[in-house]
N, C-alpha and C positions, 0 to 999 in steps of 0.2 A: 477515311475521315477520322480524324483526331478531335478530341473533347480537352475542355478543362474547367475545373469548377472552384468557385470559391465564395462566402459566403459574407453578409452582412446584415445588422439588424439595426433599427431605428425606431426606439419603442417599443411599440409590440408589432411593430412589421417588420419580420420575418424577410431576406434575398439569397437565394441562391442564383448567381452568373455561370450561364453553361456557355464556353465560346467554343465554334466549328469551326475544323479548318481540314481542308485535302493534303492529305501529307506530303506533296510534292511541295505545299506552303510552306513549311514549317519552319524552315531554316533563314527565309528569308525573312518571315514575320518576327522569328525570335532576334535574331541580328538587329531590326528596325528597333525593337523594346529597349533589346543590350544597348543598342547608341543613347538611350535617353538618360542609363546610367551617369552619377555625376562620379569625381574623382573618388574611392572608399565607399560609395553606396554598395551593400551587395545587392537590394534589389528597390524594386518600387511601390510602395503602397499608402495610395492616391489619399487617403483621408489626413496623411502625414505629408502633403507635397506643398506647395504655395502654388498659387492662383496659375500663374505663369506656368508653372509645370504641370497642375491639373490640363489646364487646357493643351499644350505641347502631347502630352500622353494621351489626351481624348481624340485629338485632330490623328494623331499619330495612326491610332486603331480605324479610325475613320477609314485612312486611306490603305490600309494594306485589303493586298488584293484578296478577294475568298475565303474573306475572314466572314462569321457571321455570329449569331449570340441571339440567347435569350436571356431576361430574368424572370425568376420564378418571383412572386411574391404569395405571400401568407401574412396573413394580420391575425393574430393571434387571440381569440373570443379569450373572457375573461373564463379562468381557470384550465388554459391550455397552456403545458409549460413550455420549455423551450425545446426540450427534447422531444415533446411530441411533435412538436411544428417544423421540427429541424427532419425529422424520418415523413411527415407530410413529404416537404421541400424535397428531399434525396425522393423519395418515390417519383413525384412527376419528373425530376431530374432523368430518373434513370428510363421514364417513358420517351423524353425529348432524347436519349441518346438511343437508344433501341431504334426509335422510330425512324431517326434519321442516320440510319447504317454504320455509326460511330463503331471501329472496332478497336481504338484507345482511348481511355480515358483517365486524367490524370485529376486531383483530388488536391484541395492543400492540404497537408501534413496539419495534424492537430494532436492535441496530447492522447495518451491511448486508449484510455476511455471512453473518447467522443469517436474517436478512431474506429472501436471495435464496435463501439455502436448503426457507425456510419456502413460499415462493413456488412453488419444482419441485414439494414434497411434495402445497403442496394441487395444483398442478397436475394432477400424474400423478393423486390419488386424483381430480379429478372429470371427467377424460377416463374412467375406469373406471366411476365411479358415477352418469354422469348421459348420459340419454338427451333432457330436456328443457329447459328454462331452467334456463343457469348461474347461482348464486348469485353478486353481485357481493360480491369482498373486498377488505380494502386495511387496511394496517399505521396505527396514529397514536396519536400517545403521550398517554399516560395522562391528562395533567393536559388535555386537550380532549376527552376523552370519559368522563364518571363512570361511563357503564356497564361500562367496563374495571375498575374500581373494586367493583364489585359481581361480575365474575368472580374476581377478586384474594382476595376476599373468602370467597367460597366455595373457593377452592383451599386457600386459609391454614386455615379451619377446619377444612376434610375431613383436612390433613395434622395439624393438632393433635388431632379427635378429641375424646372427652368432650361436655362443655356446649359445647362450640363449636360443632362438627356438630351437635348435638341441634337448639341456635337455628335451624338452617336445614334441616332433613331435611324438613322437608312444601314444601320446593320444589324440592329439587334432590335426585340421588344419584349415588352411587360407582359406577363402571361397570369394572372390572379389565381393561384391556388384556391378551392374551396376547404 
């Protein structure tokens, strides 16, 4: 089982998108992504797309097979910053990948700072949460991996809500960080 994660905020609500997939998927879910590509796009990312396209990329994820997703969410109490809420978010992250026998997981690429940040966080959570095979994870940007794309995806709708979420609730759900 393969992970991918990518992150969104609205306010002070905090999303992290973890999307599941069996690796035997992968080629066929990343190929369905790549076709949505338009001419010169290297990749997709939904808060930049028009109406039309948002929904084509939601229906899209809908229907590949064995695909599945959570978002995390976190609402951020006043005087909690974003880097606390973001290593919050990576911890249960890394509990939804543990838990659910994830042994890749791919991360969007971020500048290195947030990077090396992100890196202690899962750290510490899977010295605490894992007694058996570590999951392998590693940061890489967007436009080389579509299935980043398809967490991007699910975090954008979960934070707009309405028809957006509705497109994709039978594979993934809202999970509230405390």
């Amino acid at each position: 089982m393969w992970a991918f994660s990518d992150e969104s905020e609205r306010a002070d609500r905090m999303l992290v998108g973890v999307v599941l997939i069996p690796t035997g998927a992968l080629d066929t879910a990343r190929s369905r992504l790549r076709g949505l590509l338009l001419p010169g796009q290297r990749r997709i990312h939904t808060s930049n797309e028009s109406s039309r396209r948002r929904r084509a990329l939601l229906d899209t994820l809908a229907r590949i097979e064995n695909l599945t997703g959570v978002v995390l969410a976190f609402r951020r109490p006043p005087g909690t910053d974003r880097v606390a809420g973001r290593r919050r978010l990576l911890t249960a992250a890394t509990e939804q990948v543990v838990h659910r026998g994830v042994t890749t997981w791919i991360l969007d690429d971020l500048p290195p700072s947030q990077r090396t940040r992100d890196r202690a966080s899962v750290e510490a959570a899977l010295r605490v949460l894992t007694t058996g095979p570590v999951p392998v994870y590693d940061h890489r940007r967007s436009h080389t991996e579509p299935l980043l794309w398809a967490a991007d995806a699910l975090c954008w709708a979960a934070g707009s809500g309405g028809d957006w979420w509705r497109r994709v609730t039978g594979l993934a759900e809202v999970q509230e960080v405390p």
